[in-house]
C-alpha positions as CSV (number, residue, x, y, z in Angstrom):
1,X,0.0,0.0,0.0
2,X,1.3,3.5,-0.7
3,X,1.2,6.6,1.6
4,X,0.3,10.1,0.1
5,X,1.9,13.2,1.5
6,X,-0.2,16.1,0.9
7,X,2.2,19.6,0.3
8,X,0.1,22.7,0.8
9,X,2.1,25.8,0.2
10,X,1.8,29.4,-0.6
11,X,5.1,30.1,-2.3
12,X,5.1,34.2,-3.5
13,X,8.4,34.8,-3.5
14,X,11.4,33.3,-4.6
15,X,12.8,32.4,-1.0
16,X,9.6,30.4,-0.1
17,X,9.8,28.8,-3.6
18,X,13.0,27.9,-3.0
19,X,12.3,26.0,0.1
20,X,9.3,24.4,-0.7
21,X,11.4,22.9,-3.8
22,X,14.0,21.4,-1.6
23,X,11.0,20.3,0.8
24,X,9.1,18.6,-2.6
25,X,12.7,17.4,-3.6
26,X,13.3,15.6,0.2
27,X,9.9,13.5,0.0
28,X,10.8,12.7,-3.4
29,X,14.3,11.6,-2.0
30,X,15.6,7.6,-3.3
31,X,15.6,6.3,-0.6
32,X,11.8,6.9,0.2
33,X,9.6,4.5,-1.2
34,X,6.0,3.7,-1.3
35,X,5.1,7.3,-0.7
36,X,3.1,9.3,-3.1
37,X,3.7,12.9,-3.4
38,X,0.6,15.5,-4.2
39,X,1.6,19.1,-4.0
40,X,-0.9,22.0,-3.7
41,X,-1.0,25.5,-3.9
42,X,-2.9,26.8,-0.5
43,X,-5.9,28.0,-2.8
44,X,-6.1,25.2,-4.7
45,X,-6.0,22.6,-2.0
46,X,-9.5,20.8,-0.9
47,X,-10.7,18.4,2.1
48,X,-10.7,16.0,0.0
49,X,-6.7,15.9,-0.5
50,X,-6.5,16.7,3.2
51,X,-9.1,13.5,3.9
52,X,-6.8,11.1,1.2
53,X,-3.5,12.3,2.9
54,X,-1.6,10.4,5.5
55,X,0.2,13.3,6.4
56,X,1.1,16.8,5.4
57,X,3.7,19.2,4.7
58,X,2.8,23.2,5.0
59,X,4.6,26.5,3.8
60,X,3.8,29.7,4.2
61,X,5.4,32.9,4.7
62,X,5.5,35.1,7.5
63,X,3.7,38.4,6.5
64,X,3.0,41.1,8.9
65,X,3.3,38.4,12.1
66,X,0.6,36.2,10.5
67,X,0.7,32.9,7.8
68,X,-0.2,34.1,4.5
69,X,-3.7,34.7,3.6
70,X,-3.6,32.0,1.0
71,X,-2.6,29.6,4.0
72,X,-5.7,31.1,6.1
73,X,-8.1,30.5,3.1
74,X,-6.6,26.8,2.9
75,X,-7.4,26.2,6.4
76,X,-11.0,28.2,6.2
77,X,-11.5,26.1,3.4
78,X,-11.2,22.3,4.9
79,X,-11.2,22.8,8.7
80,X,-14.6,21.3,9.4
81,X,-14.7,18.8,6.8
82,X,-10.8,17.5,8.2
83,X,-11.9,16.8,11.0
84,X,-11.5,20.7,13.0
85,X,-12.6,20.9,16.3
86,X,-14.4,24.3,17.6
87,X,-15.1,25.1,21.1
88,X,-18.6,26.5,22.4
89,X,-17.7,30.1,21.7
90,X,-16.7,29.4,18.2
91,X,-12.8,29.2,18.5
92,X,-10.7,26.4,18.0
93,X,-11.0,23.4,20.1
94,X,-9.1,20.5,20.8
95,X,-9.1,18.4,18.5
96,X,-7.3,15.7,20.9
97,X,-4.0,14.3,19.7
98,X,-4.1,13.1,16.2
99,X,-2.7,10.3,14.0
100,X,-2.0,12.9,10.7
101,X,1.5,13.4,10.8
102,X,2.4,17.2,9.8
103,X,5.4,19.4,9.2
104,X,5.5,22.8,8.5
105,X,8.0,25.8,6.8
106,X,7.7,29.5,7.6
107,X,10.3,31.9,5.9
108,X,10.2,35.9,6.8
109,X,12.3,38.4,6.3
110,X,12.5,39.8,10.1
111,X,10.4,37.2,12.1
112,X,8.3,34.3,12.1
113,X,7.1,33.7,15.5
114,X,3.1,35.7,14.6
115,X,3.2,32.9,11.5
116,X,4.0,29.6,13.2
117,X,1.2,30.7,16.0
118,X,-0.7,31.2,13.9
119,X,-0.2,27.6,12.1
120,X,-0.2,26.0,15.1
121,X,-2.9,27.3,17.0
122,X,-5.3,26.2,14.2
123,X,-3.7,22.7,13.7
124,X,-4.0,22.0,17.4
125,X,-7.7,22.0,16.9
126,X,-7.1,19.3,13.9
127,X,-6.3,15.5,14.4
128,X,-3.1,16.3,13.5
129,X,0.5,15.6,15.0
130,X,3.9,17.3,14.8
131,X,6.1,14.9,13.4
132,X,9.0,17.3,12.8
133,X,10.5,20.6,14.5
134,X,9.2,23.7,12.5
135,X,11.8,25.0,10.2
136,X,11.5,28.7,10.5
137,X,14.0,30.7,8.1
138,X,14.4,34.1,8.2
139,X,16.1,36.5,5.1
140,X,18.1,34.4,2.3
141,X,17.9,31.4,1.5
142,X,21.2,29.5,1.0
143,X,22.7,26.4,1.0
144,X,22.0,25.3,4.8
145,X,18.5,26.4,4.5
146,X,17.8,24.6,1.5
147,X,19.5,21.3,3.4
148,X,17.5,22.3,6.2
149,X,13.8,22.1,4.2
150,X,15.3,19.0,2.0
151,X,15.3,17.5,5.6
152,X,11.7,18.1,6.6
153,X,10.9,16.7,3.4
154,X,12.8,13.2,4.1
155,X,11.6,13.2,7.5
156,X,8.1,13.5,6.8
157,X,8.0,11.1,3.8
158,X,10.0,8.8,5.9
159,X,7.7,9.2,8.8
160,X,4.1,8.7,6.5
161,X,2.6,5.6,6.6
162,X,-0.9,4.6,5.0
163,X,-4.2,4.6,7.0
């Protein structure tokens, strides 16, 4: 049976398209098998690649201390129907720990920290689970930060199995 690893991104610029290539390029690595690879742009992804995904790889980047608003529609777009958990007043809820393994990329140019709150205070309310340390990347991006998204890639790909 094969595992599908669902990429959602919103790459704008050429730093966050560089690091969602070497993220795509690490789940695609040799020595990764049975793993199917779907990649979506944040307004083109659905539930339904959410619901056929055994785990998931976001980007985004960081724009005025929040994920982009592509990555905001993405998650407006498939919450309920992924299984989102909302709380009586109408914010997130836990969602309890999940099985869906998830990694996720922010790049800025000064700071991060707004974007992966942001991220993660919506995927807490998913059946969702960190499966890798966030790889947050601020200014250029070289050689090391490239290595470092190639990395998440392997790792999650590595760490997908099918449901």
């Amino acid at each position: 049976m094969v595992a599908r690893l669902l990429v959602v991104h919103h790459s704008p610029t050429d730093a966050v398209r560089a690091l969602t290539d070497a993220v795509v390029a690490g789940t695609r690595n040799d020595a990764v098998v049975g793993v199917e690879v779907v990649v979506r742009s944040a307004l083109e992804a659905r539930a339904v690649d959410v619901l056929a995904a055994d785990g998931i790889l976001l980007g985004t980047p960081a724009n005025f201390g929040y994920m982009s608003g592509a990555m905001k529609h993405f998650f407006d777009t498939v919450f309920l129907e992924a299984g989102g958990a909302l709380g009586a007043d109408g914010t997130a809820g836990a969602a309890g720990r999940g099985k869906l393994p998830y990694g996720l990329w922010v790049h800025g140019r000064y700071d991060t920290t707004g974007a992966v709150r942001s991220v993660q205070s919506i995927v807490q309310a998913l059946p969702w689970v960190q499966a890798a340390p966030v790889l947050e990347v601020l200014g250029a991006v070289g050689t090391d930060e490239r290595d470092a998204a190639y990395e998440l890639g392997c790792t999650l790909a590595a760490v997908v199995e099918p449901v």
